[in-house]
LOFI-177540 format. One line per 3 residues: number of its first residue (from 1); their letters; for each residue x, y, z of C-alpha. Coordinates in pm, 1 decimal, padded with zeros to 6 digits. Example, Ala and Ser with C-alpha at 12.3 -4.5 7.8 and 13.67 -1.06 7.14 Angstrom:
BEGIN
1) as) 01230.0 -00450.0 00780.0  01367.0 -00106.0 00714.0
This chain:
BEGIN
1) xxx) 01697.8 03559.1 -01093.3  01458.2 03265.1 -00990.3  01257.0 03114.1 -01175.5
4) xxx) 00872.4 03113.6 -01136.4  00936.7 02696.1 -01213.9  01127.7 02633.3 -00996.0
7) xxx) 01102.4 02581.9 -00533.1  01274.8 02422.3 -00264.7  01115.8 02221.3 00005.4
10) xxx) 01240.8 02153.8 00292.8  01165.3 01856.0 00504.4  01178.8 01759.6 00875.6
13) xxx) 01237.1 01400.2 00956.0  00960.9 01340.8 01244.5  00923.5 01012.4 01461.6
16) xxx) 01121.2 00812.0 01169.2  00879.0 01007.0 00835.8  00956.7 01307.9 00637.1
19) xxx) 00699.7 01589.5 00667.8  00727.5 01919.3 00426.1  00782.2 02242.0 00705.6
22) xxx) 00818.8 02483.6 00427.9  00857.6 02544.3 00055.1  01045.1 02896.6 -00044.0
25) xxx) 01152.9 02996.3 -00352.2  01555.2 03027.4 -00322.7  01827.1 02725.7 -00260.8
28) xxx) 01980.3 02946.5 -00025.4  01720.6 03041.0 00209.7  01622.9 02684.2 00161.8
31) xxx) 01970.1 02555.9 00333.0  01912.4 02861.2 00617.4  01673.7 02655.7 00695.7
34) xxx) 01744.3 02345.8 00722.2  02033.7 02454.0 00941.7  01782.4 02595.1 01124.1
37) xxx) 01610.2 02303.0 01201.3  01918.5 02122.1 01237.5  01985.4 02313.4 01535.5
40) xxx) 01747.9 02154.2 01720.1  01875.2 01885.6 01917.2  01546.6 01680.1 01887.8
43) xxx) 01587.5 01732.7 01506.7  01625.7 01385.3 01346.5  01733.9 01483.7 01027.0
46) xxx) 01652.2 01761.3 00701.2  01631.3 01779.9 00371.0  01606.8 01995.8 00084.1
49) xxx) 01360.5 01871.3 -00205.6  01424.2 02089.8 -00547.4  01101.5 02105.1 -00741.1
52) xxx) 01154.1 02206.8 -01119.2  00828.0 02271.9 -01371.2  00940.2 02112.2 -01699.3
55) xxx) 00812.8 02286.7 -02033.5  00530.7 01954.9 -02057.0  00392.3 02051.2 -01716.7
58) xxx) 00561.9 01738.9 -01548.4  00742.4 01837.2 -01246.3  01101.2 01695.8 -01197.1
61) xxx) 01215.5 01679.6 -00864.5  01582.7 01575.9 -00682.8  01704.2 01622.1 -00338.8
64) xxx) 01999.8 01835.1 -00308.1  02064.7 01864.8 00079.5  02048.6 01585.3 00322.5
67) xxx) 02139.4 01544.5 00679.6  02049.0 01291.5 00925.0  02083.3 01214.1 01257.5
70) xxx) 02082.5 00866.7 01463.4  02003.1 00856.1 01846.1  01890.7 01204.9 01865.7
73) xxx) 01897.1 01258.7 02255.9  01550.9 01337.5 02352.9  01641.2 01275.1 02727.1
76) xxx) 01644.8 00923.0 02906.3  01520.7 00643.1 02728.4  01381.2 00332.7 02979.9
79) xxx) 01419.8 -00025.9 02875.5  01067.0 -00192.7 02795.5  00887.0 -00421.3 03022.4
82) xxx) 00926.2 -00770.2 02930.6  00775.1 -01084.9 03106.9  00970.8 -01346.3 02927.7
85) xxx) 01251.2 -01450.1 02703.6  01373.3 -01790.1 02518.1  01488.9 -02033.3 02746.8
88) xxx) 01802.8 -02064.7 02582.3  02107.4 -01914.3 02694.9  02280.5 -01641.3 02418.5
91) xxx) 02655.2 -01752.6 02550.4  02836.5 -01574.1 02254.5  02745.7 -01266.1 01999.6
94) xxx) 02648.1 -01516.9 01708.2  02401.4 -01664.2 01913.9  02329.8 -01301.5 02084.0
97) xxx) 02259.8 -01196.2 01686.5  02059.8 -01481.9 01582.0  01681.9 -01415.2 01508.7
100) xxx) 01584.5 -01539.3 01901.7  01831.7 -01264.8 02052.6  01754.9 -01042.9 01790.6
103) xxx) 01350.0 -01087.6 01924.4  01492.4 -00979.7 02305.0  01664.0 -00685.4 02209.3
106) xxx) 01433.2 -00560.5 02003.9  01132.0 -00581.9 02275.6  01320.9 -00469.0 02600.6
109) xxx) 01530.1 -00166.4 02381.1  01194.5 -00096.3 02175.9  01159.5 00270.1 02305.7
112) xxx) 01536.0 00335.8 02193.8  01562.8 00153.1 01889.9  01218.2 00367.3 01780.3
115) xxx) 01375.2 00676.0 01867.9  01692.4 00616.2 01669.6  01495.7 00409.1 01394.9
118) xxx) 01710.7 00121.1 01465.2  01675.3 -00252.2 01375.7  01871.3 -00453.5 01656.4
121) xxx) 02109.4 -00575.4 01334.8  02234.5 -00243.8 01248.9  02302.3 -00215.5 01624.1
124) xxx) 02521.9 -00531.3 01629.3  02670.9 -00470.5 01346.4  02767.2 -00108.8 01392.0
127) xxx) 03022.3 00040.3 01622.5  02940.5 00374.6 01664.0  02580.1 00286.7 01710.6
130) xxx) 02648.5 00038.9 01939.3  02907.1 00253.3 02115.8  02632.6 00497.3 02138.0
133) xxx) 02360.1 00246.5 02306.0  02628.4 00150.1 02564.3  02659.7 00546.2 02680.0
136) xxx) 02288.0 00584.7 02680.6  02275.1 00625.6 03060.8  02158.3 00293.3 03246.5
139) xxx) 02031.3 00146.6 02936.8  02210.5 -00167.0 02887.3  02274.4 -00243.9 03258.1
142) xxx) 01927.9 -00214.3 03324.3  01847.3 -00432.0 03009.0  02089.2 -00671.1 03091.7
145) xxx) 01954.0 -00760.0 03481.5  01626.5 -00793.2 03338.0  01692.3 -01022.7 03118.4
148) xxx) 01954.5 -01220.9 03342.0  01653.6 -01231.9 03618.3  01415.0 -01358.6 03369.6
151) xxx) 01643.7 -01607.1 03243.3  01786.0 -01764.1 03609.2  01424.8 -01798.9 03740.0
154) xxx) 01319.2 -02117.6 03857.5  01701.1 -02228.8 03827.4  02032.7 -02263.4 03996.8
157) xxx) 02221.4 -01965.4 03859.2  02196.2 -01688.8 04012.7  02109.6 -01368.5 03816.3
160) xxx) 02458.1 -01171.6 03897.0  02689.3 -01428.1 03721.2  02404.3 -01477.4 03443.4
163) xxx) 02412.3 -01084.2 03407.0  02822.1 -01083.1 03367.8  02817.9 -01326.8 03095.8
166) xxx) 02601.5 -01128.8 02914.6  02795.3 -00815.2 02976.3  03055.9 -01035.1 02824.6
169) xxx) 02901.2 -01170.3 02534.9  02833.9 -00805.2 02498.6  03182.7 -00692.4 02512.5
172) xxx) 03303.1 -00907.7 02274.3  03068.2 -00815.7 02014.2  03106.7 -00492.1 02057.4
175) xxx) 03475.9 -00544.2 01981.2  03377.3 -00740.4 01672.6  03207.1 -00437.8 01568.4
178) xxx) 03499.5 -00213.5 01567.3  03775.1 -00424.5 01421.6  03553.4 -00450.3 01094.8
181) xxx) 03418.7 -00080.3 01149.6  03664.5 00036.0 00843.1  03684.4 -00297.1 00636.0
184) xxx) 03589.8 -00182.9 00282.1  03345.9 -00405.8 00108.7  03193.9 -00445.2 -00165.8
187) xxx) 02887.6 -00225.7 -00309.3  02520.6 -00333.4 -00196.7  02402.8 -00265.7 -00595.6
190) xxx) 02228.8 -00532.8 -00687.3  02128.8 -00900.0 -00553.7  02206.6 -00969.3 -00184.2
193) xxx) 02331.8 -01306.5 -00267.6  02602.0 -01157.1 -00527.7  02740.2 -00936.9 -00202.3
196) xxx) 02770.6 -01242.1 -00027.5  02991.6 -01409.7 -00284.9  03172.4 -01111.8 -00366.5
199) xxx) 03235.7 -01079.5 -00013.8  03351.9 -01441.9 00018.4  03607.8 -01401.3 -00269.5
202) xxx) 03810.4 -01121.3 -00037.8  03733.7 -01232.9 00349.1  04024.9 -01337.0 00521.4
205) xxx) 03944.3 -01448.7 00858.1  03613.5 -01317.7 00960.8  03347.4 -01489.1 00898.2
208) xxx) 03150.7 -01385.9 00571.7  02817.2 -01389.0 00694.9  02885.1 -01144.8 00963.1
211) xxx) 03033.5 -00931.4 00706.1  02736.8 -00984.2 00484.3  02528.5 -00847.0 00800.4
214) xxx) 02773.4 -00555.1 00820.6  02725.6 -00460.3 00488.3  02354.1 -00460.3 00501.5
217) xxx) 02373.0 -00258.1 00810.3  02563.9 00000.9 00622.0  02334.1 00046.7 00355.1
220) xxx) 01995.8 -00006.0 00600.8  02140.7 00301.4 00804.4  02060.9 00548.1 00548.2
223) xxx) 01688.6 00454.8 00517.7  01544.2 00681.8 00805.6  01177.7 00546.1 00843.1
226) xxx) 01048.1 00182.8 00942.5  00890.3 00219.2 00568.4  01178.8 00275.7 00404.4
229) xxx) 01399.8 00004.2 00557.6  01108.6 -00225.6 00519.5  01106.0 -00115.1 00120.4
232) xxx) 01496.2 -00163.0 00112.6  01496.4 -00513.8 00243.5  01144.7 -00709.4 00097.1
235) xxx) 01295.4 -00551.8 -00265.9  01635.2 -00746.4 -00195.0  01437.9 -01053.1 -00072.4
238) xxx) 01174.6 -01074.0 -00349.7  01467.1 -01013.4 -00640.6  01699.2 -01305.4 -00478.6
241) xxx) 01659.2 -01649.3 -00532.8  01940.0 -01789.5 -00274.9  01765.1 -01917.0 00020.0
244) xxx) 02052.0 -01842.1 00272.8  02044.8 -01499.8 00142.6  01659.5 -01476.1 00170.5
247) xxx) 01686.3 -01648.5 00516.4  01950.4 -01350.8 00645.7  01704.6 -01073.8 00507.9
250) xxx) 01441.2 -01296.8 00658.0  01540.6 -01200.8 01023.9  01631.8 -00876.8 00934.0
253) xxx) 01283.7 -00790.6 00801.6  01184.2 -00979.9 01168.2  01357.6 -00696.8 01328.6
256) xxx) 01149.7 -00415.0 01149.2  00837.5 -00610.3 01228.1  00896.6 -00545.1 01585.2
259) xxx) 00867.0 -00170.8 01524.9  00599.4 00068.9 01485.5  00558.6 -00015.7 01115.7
262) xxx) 00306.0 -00282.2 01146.1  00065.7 -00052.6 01210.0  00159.8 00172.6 00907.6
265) xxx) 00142.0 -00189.6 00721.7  -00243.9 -00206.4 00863.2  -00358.9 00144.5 00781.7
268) xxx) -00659.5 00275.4 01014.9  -00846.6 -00057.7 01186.1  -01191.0 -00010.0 01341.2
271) xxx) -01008.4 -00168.8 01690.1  -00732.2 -00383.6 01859.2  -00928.7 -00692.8 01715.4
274) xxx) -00980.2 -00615.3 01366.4  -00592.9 -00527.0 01359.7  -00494.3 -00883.5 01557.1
277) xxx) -00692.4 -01055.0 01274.0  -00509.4 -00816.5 01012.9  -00169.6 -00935.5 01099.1
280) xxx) -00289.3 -01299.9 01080.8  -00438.6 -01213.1 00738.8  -00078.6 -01042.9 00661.4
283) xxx) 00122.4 -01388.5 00749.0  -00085.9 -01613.1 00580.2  -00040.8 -01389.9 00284.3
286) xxx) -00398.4 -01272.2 00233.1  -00335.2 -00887.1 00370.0  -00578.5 -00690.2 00165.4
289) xxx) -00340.4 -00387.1 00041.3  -00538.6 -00114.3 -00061.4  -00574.7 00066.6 00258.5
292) xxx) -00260.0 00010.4 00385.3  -00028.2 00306.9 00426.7  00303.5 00142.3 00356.2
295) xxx) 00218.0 00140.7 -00029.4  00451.7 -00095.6 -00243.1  00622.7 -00247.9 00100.5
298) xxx) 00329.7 -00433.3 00192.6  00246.8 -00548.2 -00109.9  00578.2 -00701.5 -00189.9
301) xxx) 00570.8 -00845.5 00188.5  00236.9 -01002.1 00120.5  00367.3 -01149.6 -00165.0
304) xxx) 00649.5 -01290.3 00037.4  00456.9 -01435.1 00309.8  00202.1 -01636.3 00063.1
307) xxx) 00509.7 -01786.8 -00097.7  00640.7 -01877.1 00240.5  01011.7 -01712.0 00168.4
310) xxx) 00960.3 -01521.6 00557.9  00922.0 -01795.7 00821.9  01125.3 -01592.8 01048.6
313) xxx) 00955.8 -01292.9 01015.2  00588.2 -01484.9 01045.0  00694.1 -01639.7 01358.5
316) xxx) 00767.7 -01265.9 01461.1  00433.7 -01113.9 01343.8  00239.0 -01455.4 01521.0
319) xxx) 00444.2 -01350.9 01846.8  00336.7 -00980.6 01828.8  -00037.6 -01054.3 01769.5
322) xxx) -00013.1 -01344.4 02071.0  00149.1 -01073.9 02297.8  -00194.3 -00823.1 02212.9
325) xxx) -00401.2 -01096.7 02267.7  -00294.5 -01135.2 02599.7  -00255.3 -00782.4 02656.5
328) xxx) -00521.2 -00557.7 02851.7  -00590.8 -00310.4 02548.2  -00989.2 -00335.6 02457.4
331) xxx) -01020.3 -00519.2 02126.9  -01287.8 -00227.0 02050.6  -01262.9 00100.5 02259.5
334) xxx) -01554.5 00291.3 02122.7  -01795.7 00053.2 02259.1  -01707.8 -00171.2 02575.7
337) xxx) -01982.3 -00439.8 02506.4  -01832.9 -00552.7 02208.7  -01529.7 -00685.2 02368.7
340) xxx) -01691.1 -01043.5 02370.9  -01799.5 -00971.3 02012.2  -01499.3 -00906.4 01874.1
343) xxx) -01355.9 -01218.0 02109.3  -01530.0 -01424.1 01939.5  -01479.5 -01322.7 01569.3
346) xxx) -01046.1 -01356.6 01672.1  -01135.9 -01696.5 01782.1  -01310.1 -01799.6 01472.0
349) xxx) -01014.9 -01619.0 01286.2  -00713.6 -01788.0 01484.2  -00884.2 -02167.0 01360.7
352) xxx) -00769.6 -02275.1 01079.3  -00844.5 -02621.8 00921.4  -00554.3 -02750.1 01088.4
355) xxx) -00663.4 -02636.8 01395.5  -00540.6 -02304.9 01587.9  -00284.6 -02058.3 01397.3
358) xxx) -00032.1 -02138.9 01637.7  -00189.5 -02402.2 01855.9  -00104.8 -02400.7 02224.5
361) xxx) 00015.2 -02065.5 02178.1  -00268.0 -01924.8 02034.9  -00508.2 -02134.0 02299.3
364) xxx) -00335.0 -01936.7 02535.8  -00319.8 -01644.6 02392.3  -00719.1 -01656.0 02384.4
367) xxx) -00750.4 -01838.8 02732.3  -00576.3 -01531.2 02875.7  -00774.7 -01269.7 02706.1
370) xxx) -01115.0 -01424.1 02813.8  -01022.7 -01460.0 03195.7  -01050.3 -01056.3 03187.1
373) xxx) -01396.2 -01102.2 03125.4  -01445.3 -01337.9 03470.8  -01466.1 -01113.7 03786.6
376) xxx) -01409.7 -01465.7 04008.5  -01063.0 -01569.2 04092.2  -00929.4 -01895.6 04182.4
379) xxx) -01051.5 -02186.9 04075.4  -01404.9 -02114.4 03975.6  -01255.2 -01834.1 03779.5
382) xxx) -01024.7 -02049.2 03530.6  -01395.8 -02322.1 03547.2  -01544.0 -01986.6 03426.9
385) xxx) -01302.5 -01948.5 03193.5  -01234.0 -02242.9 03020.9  -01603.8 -02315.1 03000.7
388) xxx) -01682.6 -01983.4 02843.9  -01389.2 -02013.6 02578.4  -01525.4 -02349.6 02476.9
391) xxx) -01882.4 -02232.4 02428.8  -01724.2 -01992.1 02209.1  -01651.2 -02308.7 01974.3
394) xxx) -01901.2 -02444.5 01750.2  -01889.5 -02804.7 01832.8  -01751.6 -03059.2 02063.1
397) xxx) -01428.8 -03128.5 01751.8  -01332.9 -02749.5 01782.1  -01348.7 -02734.0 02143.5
400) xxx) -01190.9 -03065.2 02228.9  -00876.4 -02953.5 02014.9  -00863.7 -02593.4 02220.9
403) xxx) -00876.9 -02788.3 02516.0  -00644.7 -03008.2 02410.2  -00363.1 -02714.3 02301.7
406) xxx) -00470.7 -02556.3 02600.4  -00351.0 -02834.4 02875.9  -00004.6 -02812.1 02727.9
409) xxx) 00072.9 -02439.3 02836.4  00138.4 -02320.5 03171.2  -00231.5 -02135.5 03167.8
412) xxx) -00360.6 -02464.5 03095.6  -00194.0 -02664.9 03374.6  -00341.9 -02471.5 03608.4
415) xxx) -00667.2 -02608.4 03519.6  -00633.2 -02982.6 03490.7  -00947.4 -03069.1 03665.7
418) xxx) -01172.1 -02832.8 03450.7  -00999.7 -02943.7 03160.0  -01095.6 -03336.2 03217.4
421) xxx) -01419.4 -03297.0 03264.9  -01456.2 -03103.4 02959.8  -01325.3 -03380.5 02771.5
424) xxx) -01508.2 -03631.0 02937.1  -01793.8 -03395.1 02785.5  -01676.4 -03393.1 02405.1
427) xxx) -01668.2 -03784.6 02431.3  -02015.2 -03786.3 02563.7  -02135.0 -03714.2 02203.4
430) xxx) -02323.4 -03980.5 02060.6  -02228.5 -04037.8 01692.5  -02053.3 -03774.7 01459.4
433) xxx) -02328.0 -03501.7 01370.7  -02316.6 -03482.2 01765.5  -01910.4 -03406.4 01780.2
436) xxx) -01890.2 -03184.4 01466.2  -02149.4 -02933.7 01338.2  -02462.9 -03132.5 01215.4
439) xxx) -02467.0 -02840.7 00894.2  -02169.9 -02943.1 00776.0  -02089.0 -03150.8 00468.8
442) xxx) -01980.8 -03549.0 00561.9  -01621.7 -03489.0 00392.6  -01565.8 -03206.4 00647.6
445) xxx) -01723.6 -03368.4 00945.7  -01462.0 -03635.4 00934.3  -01175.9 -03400.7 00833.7
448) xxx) -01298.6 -03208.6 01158.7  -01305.7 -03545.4 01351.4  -00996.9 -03647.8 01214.6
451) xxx) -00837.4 -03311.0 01319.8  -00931.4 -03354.5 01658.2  -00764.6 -03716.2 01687.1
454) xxx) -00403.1 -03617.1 01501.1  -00464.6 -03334.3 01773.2  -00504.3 -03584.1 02103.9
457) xxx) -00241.2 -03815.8 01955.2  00032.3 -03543.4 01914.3  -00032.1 -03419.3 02318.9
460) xxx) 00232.0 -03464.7 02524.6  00066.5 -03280.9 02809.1  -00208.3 -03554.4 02860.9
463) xxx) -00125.9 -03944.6 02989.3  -00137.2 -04190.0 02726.0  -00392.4 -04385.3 02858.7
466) xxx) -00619.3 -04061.8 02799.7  -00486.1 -03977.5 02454.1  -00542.0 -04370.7 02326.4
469) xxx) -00876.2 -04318.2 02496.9  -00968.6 -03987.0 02329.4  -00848.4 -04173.2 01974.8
472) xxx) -01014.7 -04491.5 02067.2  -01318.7 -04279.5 02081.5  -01297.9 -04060.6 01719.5
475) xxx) -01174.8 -04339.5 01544.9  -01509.3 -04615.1 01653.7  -01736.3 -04320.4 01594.1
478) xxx) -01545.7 -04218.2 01200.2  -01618.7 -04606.9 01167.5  -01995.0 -04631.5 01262.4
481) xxx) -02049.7 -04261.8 01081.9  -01923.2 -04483.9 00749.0  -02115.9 -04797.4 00837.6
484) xxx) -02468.3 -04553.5 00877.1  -02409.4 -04294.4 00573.2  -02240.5 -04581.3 00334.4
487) xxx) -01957.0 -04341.7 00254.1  -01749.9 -04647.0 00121.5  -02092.6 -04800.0 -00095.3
490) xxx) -02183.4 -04482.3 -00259.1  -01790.9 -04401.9 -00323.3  -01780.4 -04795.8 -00476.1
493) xxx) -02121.0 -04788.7 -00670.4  -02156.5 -05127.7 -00869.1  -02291.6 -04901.9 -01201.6
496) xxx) -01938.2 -04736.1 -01187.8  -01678.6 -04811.4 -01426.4  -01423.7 -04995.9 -01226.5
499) xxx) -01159.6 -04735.0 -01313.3  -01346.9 -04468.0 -01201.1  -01437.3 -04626.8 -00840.9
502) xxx) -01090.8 -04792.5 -00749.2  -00995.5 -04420.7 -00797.1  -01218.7 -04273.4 -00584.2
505) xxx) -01179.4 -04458.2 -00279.4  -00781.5 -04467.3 -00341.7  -00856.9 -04044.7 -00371.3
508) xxx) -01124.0 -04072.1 -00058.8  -00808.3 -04247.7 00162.4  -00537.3 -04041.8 00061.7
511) xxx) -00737.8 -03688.7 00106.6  -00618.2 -03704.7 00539.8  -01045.3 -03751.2 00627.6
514) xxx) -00975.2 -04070.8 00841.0  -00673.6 -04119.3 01063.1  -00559.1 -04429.6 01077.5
517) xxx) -00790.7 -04688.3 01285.9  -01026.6 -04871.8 01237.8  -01234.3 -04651.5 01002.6
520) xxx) -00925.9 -04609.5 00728.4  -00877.3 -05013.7 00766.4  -01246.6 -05053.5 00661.7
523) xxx) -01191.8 -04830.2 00349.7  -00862.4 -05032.7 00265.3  -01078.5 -05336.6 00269.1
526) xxx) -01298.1 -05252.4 00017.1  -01005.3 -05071.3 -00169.4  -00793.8 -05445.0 -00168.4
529) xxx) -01148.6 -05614.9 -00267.5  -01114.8 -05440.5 -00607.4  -00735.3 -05465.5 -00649.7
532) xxx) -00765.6 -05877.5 -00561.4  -01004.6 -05915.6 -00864.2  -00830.5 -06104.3 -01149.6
535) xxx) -00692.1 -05882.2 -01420.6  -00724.6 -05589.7 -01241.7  -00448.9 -05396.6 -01443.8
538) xxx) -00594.9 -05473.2 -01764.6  -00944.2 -05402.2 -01655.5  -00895.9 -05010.7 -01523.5
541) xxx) -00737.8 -04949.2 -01831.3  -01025.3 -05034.2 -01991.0  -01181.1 -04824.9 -02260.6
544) xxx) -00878.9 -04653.8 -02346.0  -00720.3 -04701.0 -02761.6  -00384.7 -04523.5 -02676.9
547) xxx) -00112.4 -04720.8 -02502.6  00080.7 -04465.5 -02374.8  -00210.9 -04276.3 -02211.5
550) xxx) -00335.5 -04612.7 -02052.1  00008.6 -04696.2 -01889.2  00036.5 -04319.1 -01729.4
553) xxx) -00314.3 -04411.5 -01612.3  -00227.1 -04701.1 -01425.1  00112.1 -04541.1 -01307.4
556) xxx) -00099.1 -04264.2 -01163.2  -00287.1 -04455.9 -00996.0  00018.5 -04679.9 -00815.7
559) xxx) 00124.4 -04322.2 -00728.1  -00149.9 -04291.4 -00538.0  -00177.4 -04583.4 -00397.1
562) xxx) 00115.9 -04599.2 -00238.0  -00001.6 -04190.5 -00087.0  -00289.9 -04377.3 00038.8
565) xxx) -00080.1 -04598.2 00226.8  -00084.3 -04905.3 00020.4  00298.0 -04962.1 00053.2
């Protein structure tokens, strides 16, 4: 007889989760059912959940039935739309399963790979899935023209022999696949890194990162929900301290980020906007947690991000919340006048005091999503639009550096003439509380200013004879702002100790809040004034009865000379 203590649930796998149908009191009607379910060729998977009371009221629980399915055939699967891809060529399955090919098969396959909870490396790496993508009616052919079209435009390929050397590159990985399908290796049961080596000690001639992959695929193929494969692999990444190994879980946690999981990751967001500036917050590192529905996972990936072990996976997350920029989707559907709104709080989100997240990219990005506000076309629409984005900016810094990413992207190019005269604009400004924001503090006015020329001076897209010009500009008006204001005199203040102000200008030119110019050579002036005085060494140490603490001092402060550019 059965005890009162003791149930059996039984659990459906649905759209990659687990979801309780049923809980019945017997192990055997349990399995009746899960058969049941099994049946069902749109079934992913089921599982039987035995719940026992203990005497202390704690409940114990264990699975005892568990059956899974990959691929369930749902009826035809279509590739994804996709407007672009890398420009370089994958010519053979390494380069096919690096991080960049990784990205392409993972957006143009995205409907299949969701269906079968697939990451694009368990579908290298794995025969019989692979096998299984290649039967999928006109899947990959239809994948593979796309991508050969995108790829030959503008060029002198055509698309036909583009689309047979992928078919080829295909072929041959597909073949790698199978010779290691039933090469035993070693057990996934602790660090990553520790496979790897153990895996090195027995490979004869492949090649022991593939193998690595191969092993990871294995064990990643059992975890049946984005979550769950997102758990499995930031848990291997956080515990290793190998960087290759951390760099290969790196683009495999870049694969899961191109799934449906993000938004799990984000819990409920008021709008498109709010989540854009969520996965921002989540690469930086600065994700707030609590409501997220991905529990543990996205707090270890947080972690990971802030320490800067995931550049691989950032880049992905930056290239998903670029694409819904650009995308038509409202950033707020329950009220249509907020779209401007919430354009403007992504816009003060996306700068950063180093200037845009992503800079051209994200310029674009934003460029692209404000031109759906314009009902002109043509030229006065991109005027419209360019002109609107900039208002957008607070000051003449801010929108001289989106102008500035902007002319170096194909949007941007469009709208050369629109784009000159707004810069002729920004240098129009008459001294420095006229470029930046008059409100804020003078350190941050000339890091802004600064900014803006490291900005001009790193643009390819412009002539030179504009960039020197835009510098020429900054630079005379950083060095009148410290003539008026007596930045240098109040840093160098004759009741000072001399210690204390040959270290604060040394401190005020290292901190990046002149470029170099004619501004940073009038700080260096006074800064050589003090160092030229006689017995200068033995004057800054000054004051001080211990030996030893007075030489650090002074070797400190060579240190920093020689940051602030004093050789």
């Amino acid at each position: 007889m059965v005890s009162s203590r003791e149930n059996f649930e039984v659990q459906v796998n649905k759209g990659g989760r687990w979801a309780t149908e049923t809980v019945v009191a017997k192990e055997d009607e349990a399995r009746a059912l899960a058969k049941k379910f099994l049946a069902d060729k749109k079934c992913e998977g089921a599982r039987i959940v035995r719940n026992w009371m203990r005497s202390d009221g704690t409940m114990d629980e264990s699975e005892i039935f568990s059956q899974t399915r990959s691929g369930v055939d749902d009826g035809p699967v279509r590739i994804s739309p996709i407007e672009d891809v890398p420009p370089e060529k994958c010519e053979t399955p390494d380069e096919l399963m690096a991080p960049s090919g990784r990205n392409v098969v993972n957006r143009v396959f995205r409907s299949y790979l969701d269906k079968a909870i697939l990451t694009p490396t368990e579908l290298m790496h794995n025969y019989k899935e692979l096998k299984r993508l290649q039967e999928k009616d006109t899947l990959v052919p239809n994948a593979v023209d796309r991508v050969a079209q995108l790829q030959t435009k503008d060029t002198d390929q055509d698309s036909k022999s583009r689309s047979a050397e992928l078919f080829k590159t295909i072929d041959d990985m597909s073949a790698r696949a199978k010779r290691v399908e039933n090469v035993k290796l070693p057990k996934l049961d602790g660090r990553f890194s520790d496979a790897i080596r153990a895996i090195r000690a027995q490979a004869g001639a492949e090649d022991v990162d593939y193998l690595a992959m191969v092993l990871l695929s294995r064990d990643l193929i059992n975890a049946r929900s984005w979550v769950g494969k997102l758990e499995f692999l930031c848990k291997l990444a956080v515990e290793d301290t190998d960087p290759h190994a951390v760099e290969m879980l790196d683009g495999v946690i870049a694969d899961v980020l191109g799934s449906s999981v993000v938004q799990e990751i984000l819990g409920w967001q008021p709008g498109l906007g709010a989540a854009i500036c969520r996965m921002f917050d989540l690469a930086d590192g600065k994700f707030p947690t609590e409501k997220s529905e991905a529990g543990e996972s996205a707090e270890i990936l947080n972690r990971l991000f802030a320490e800067k072990k995931l550049p691989i996976s950032r880049a992905c997350l930056l290239d998903r919340a670029h694409r819904q920029i650009k995308s038509p989707n409202p950033l707020y559907r329950s009220e249509g006048g907020k779209e401007l709104e919430e354009l403007k709080k992504l816009v003060e989100r996306t700068m950063t005091p180093t200037g845009f997240v992503s800079g051209p990219e994200t310029a674009e990005a934003l460029t692209i999503r404000y031109s759906r506000q314009i009902e002109q076309g043509g030229a006065p629409g991109r005027k419209a639009t360019v002109n609107g984005l900039f208002r957008m900016l607070p000051d003449r810094a801010l929108g001289l550096i989106y102008i500035l990413d902007l002319a170096g992207t194909p949007w941007g190019a469009t709208a050369t003439p629109d784009i000159a005269e707004l810069v002729d604009y920004c240098l129009s400004a008459r001294h420095l509380g006229d470029f930046c924001l008059r409100s804020l503090p003078p350190k941050e006015k000339m890091l802004r200013a600064t900014l803006a020329h490291r900005t001009a001076a790193a643009n390819t897209a412009l002539p030179q004879v504009v960039r020197d010009k835009i510098c020429g500009f900054i630079d005379t008006m950083l060095e009148a702002y410290l003539v008026t204001e007596q930045i240098v005199e109040k840093l160098d203040h004759q009741d000072s100790p001399l210690r204390d102000r040959a270290v604060r200008l040394v401190q005020f030119c290292a901190a990046g809040v002149l470029p170099e110019g004619k501004a940073m050579t009038r700080a260096r002036q006074r800064i050589l004034a003090l160092l030229r005085q006689p017995n200068f060494d033995a004057h800054f140490i000054d004051g001080f009865t211990d030996p030893v603490r007075a030489q650090k001092a002074l070797r400190d402060f060579h240190i920093l000379l020689v940051k602030a550019g004093f050789g």
